[in-house]
Structure formats: structure tokens, C-alpha cells
C-alpha positions as CSV (number, residue, x, y, z in Angstrom):
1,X,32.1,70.2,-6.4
2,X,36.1,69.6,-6.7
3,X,38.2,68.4,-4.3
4,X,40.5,71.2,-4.2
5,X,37.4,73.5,-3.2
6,X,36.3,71.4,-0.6
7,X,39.8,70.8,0.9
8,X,40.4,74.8,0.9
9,X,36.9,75.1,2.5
10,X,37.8,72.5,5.3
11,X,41.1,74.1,5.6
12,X,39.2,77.4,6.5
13,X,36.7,75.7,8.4
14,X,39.5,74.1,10.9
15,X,40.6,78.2,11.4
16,X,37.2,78.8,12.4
17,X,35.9,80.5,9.0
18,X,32.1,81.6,9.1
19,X,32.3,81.5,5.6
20,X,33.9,78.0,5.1
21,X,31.1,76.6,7.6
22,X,28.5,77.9,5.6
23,X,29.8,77.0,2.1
24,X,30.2,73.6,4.0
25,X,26.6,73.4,4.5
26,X,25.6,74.2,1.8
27,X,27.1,71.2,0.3
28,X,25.8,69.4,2.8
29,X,22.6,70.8,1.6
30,X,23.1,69.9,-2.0
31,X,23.6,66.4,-1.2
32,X,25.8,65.3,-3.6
33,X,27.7,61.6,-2.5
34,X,31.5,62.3,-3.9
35,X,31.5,65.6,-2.3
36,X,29.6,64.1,1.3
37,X,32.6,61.1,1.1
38,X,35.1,64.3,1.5
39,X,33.5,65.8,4.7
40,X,33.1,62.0,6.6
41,X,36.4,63.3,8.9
42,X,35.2,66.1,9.8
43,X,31.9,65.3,10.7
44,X,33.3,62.5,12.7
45,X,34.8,65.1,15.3
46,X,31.6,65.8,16.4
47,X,31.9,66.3,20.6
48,X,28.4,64.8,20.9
49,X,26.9,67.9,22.4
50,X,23.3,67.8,22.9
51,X,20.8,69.1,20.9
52,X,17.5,71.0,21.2
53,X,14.8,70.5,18.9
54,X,11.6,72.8,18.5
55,X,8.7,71.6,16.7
56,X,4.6,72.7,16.9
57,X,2.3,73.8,14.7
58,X,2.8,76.5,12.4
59,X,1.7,80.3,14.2
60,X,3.1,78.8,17.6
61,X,5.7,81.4,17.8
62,X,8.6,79.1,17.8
63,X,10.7,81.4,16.0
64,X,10.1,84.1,18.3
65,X,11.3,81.8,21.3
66,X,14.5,80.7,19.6
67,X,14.9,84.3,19.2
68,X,14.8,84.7,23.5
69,X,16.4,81.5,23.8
70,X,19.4,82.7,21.8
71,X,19.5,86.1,23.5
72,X,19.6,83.8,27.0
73,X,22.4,81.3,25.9
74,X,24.1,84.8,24.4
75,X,24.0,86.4,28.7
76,X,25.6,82.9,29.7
77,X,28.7,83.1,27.2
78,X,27.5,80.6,24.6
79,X,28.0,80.3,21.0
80,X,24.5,79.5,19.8
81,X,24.0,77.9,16.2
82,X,20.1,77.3,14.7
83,X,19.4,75.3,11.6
84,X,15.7,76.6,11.2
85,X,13.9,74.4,8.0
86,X,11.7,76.9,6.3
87,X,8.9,75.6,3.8
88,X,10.0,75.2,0.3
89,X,9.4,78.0,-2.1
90,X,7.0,75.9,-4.8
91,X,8.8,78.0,-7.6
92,X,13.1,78.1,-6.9
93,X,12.7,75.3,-4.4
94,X,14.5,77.2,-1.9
95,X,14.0,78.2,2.3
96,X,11.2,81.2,2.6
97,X,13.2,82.5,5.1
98,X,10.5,84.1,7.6
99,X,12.2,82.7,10.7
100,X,15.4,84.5,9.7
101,X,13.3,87.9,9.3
102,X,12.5,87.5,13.2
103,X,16.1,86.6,14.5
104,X,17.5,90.4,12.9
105,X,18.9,91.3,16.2
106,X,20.9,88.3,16.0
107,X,22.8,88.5,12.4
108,X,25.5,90.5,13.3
109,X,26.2,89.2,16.6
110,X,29.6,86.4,15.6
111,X,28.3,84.3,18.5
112,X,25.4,83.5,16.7
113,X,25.0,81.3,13.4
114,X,21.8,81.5,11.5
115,X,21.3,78.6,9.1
116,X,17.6,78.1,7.4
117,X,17.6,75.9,4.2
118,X,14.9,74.2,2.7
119,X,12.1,71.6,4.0
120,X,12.2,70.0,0.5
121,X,8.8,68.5,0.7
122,X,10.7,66.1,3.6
123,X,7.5,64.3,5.5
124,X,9.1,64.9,8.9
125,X,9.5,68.3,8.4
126,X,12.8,68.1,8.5
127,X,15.4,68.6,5.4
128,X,16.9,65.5,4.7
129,X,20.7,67.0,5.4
130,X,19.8,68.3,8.9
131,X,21.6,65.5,10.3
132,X,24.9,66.1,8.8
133,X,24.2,69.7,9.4
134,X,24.5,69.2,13.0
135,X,27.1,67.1,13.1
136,X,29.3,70.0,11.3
137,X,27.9,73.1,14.1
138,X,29.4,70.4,16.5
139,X,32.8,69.9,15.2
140,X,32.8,73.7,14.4
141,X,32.6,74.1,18.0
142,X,29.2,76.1,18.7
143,X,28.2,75.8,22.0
144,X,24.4,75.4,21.7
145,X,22.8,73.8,18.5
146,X,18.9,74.4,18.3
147,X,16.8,73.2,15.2
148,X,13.5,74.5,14.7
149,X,11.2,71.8,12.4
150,X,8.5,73.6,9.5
151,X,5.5,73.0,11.4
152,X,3.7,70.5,9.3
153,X,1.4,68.8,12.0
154,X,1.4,65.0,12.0
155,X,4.7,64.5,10.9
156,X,6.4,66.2,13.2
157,X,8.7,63.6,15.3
158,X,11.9,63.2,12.5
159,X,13.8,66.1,15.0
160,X,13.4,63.4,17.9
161,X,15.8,61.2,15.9
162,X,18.1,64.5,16.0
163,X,17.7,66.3,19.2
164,X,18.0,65.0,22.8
165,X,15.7,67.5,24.0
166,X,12.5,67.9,22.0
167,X,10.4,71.1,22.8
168,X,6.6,71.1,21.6
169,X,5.7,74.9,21.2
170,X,1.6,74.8,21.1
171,X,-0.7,78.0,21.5
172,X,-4.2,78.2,22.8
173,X,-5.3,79.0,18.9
174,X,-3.7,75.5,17.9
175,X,-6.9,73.8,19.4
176,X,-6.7,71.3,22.8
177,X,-4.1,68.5,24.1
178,X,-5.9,65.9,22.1
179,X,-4.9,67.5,19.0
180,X,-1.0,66.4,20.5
181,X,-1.6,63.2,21.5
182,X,-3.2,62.8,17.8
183,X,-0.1,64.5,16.2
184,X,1.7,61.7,17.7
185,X,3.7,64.1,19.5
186,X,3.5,62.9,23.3
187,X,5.7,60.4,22.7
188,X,8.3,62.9,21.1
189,X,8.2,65.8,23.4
190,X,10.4,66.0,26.1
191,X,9.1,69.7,27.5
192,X,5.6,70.9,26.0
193,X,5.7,74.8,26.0
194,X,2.5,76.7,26.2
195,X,3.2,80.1,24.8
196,X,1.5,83.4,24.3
197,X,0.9,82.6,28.2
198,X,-1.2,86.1,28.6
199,X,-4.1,84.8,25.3
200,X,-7.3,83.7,27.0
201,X,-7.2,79.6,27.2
202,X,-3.6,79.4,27.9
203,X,-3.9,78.6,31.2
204,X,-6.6,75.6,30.7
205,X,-4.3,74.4,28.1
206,X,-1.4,73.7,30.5
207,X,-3.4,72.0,33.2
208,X,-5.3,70.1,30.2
209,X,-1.5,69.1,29.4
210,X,-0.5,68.4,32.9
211,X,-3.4,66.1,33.8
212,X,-3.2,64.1,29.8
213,X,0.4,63.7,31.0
214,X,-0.9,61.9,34.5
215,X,-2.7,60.1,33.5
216,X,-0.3,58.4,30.8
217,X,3.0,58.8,32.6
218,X,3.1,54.9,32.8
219,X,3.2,54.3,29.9
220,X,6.1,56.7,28.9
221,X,10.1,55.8,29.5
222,X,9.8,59.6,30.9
223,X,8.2,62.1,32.4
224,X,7.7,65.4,29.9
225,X,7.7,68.8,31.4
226,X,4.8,71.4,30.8
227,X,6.0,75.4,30.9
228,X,4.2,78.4,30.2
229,X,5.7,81.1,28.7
230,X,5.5,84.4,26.7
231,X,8.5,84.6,23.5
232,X,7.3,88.5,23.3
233,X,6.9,89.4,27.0
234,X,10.5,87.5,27.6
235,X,8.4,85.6,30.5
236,X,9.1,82.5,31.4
237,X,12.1,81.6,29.1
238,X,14.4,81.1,31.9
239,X,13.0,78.7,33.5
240,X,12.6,76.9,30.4
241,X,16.4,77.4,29.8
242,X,16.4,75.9,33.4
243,X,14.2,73.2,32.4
244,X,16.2,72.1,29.5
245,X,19.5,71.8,31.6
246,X,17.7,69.5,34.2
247,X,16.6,66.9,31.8
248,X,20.2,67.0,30.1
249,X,21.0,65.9,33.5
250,X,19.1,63.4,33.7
251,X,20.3,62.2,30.3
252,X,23.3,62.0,31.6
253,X,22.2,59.9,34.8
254,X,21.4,57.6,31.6
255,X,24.7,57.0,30.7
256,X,23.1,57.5,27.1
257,X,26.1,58.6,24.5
258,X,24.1,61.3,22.0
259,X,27.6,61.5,19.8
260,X,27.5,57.4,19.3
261,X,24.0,57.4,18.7
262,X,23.5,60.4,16.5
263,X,26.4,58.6,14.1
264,X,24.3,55.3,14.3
265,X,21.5,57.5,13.1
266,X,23.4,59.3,10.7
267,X,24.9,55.6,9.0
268,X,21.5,54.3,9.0
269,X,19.5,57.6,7.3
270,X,22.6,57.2,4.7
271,X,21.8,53.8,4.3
272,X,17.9,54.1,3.9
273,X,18.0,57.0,1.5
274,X,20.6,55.6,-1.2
275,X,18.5,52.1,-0.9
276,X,15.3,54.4,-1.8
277,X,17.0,56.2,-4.7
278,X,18.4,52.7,-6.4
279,X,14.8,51.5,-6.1
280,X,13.4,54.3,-7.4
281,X,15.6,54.0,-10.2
282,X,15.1,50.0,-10.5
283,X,11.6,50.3,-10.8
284,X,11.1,53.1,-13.3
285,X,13.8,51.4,-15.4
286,X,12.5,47.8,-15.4
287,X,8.6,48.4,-14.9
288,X,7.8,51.0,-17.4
289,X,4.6,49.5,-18.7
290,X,3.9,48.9,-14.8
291,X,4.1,52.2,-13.5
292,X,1.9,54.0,-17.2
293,X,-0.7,51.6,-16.3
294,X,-0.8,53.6,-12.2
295,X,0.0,57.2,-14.2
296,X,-3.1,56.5,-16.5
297,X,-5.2,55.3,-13.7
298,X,-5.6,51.8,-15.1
299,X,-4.5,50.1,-12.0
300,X,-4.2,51.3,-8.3
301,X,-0.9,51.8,-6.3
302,X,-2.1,49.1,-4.5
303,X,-3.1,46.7,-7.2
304,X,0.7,47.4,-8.9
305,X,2.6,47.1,-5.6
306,X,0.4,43.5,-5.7
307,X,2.0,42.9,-8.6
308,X,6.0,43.6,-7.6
309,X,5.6,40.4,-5.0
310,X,8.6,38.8,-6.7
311,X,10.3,41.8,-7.2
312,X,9.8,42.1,-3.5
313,X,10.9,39.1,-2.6
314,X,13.9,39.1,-4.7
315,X,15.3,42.3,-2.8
316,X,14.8,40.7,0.6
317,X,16.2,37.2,-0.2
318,X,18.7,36.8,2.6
């Protein structure tokens, strides 16, 4: 894009222009360097207001809980902004947009800003602009940012490096508290939300939670929360809203800073992801007969990558 679009759309952005926010994003989204380079100031005004992250397997109901967490933070005189990733259409490429078709109630309300944009194929379940994206809701000035992940199972701990409050939504369906600790998610979740509190199985999964988390608390920097609740009933979500404020205190007993390490983040993913797209480039430019020989199935991955040792070593010469 231009620079004179991009400086009208700031201009509108810094009157507080729905519109100007999302066409923001959705450069943001489209992850193009020279434009990115334009938006650096005003993703630097960030207020470092914390985040919440919701992640579990897909059919957990997450999006219906965003949809009574939103309606809660709404009662208390918030702004509420929700970047919900959405699997990848595997035809335009673009977000499916199912959570949206559960938050209707919400899309007229101007309190409320509903963003979902593609997953991408991103292993973390996470788009890879999601950072930047939050970033922008916080200098925008919403009051409550909430990003919901894809639900793609084992991957599911990018939103950590994101949120300061990670909720796990599981279900009694998704199977028992071994399949979290497998998932890699007890060291990610900060509050572990059983919902659909009224299915058979609900209860033995949250004392199944409690005592996995007993028995392991010494090994963890915290101590994760377990909650019951119902998204469809409305039961329980307040005391999850109260749950989420008490470990935000105790964040703040910290003395952690979420705005200076959300940028160190945010410098670092930059760094990592144009490092992967020159390699890519390096090695499909300079080992063509290298990478036929792994498309025609002459060689292994492994056997190739064997064979880049001095490539290798060239890149990490100090």
C-alpha cells in the first residue's frame, strides 16, 4: 500500500475511526514490510494492558464463553476487543468465520470490536500478525483485548507468548487431564476452565485437574486455577471474570512490565520470521539440485539437511 493511504488511515485511526482500525489490521494482516515500517509509531503507544488468551480444543465452546465474557466486561463499562483466528479456508485462504456467527449480539454494539482473520496454516495456532494486532487494539484504546487460538491441539502455547493470562477451555468430550498435560498445555495455562459444567463427567474432570495440578505445583513458577462453568447457562463466568482479575494482581505483585516484554517479543518474532524467509529463499536459489533430489524422494530431509553442514556453519560463524 501507499504512504498517503496509510497516513490518512492513521490520521483516522488517532480520531478513533472503527474503520481506519480495521483497514489498519488488515495491513497488518497482509504483512507487507514497507507498509509494517509505517505503523512502528503507532504500535509503540501501546499502554501495556494485559491480555487474555483462550485456547482448547476445538468443540470446547470457547467462542461461546468470549461471547459471556464480552457481555460481562460490556455490564462493567469496558471496551472489549477479540482477535478470534479462524482455520483457513483451503480454497481463498481466508478466516471461516464461525466464531463471529456466535458473537451476533455483539456486532452492533460500538463497545465491542470483532476481529477474526486467518490461522494461515500457523503451527501455534496463531496468525503470525496477531502480535502486531494487539499491539494496535492497545494504542486504539480498547479496554479489554481477548484472543481466542484455532484449536489445533498440541500446538497450542504461541498465545502464551501474547497473553498474560492464558485460559484452557476443555470439555468432558475432549477426553481426561492427561490429554493436557500431553498437549503441553499445563505449563501454558494460567486458569483451566471446565465448561458445559451440567454434561455428565464434568465434575470428575475438574477434581482430576485439581489433584494433576497438586501434585505438580512444585514444579511450576505458579499455581493455575481450575473453574467450572456453563458459556450457555451464563453460570460461573463471573467468577471466572473474578478469577482473571486476581491473577492480574498477582502479576502485578511481580513487578513484571507486559508492554516491555510484549515489544521484546514482538522485535524478536520480526527478527525470526525475516531470517526464515531469506533462508528459504537462500536455499531454493543456491541448492536446486539439493532440494529435486528431497522432492523426487531420492534423498531424505534428513539425509539433505546432512548435507547443508557447511551451509550451516557458515550462517552461524560468529
Amino acid at each position: 500500500m501507499k504512504a498517503d493511504p496509510i497516513r490518512k488511515l492513521i490520521r483516522g485511526f488517532d480520531r478513533k475511526d472503527r474503520t481506519s482500525l480495521s483497514r489498519l489490521l488488515t495491513v497488518l494482516e497482509k504483512n507487507q514490510p514497507e507498509d509494517l515500517e509505517q505503523l512502528s509509531g503507532i504500535l509503540s503507544r501501546g499502554r501495556g494492558i494485559k491480555k487474555i488468551g483462550i485456547t482448547g480444543p476445538p468443540g470446547a465452546g470457547k467462542s461461546s464463553l468470549i461471547n459471556r465474557m464480552i457481555s460481562h466486561f460490556r455490564k462493567q463499562g469496558k471496551t472489549v476487543a477479540c482477535v478470534l483466528v479462524d482455520p483457513s479456508s483451503p480454497i481463498s485462504g481466508g478466516a471461516v468465520l464461525g466464531d463471529r456467527i456466535r458473537m451476533q449480539e455483539h456486532f452492533l454494539d460500538p463497545g465491542v470490536f470483532l476481529r477474526s482473520v486467518a490461522s494461515r496454516g500457523e503451527h501455534g495456532g496463531l496468525c503470525r500478525s496477531a502480535m502486531e494486532m494487539a499491539l494496535l487494539l492497545d494504542a486504539f484504546g480498547m479496554d479489554e483485548i481477548i484472543i481466542e487460538t484455532v484449536g489445533v491441539g498440541q500446538s497450542e502455547i504461541e498465545v502464551a507468548g501474547i497473553a498474560e493470562t492464558v485460559l484452557v477451555v476443555l470439555t468432558p468430550e475432549a477426553g481426561d487431564a492427561v490429554q493436557v498435560l500431553k498437549a503441553g498445555l499445563l505449563e501454558v495455562g494460567d486458569i483451566f476452565v471446565v465448561n458445559k459444567m451440567d454434561r455428565p463427567g464434568a465434575q470428575a474432570l475438574y477434581y482430576e485437574l485439581r489433584a494433576m495440578f497438586e501434585d505438580s505445583h512444585q514444579g511450576l513458577d505458579r499455581d493455575p486455577q481450575v473453574l467450572m462453568v456453563s458459556a450457555m447457562e451464563d453460570q460461573g463466568i463471573a467468577e471466572l471474570i473474578g478469577a482473571i482479575k486476581e491473577h492480574r494482581r498477582k502479576l502485578d505483585r511481580t513487578g513484571r512490565d507486559p508492554r516491555r516484554e510484549l515489544h521484546k517479543r514482538h522485535f524478536l518474532e520480526l527478527v525470526i520470521s525475516r531470517l526464515r524467509e531469506g533462508l528459504e529463499d537462500k536455499i531454493v536459489h543456491e541448492y536446486p539440485e539439493l532440494l529435486e533430489e528431497v522432492c523426487s524422494a531420492k534423498i531424505s530431509p534428513y539425509q539433505a539437511v546432512e548435507r547443508l553442514g557447511k551451509f550451516f556453519k557458515k550462517i552461524n560463524r560468529p
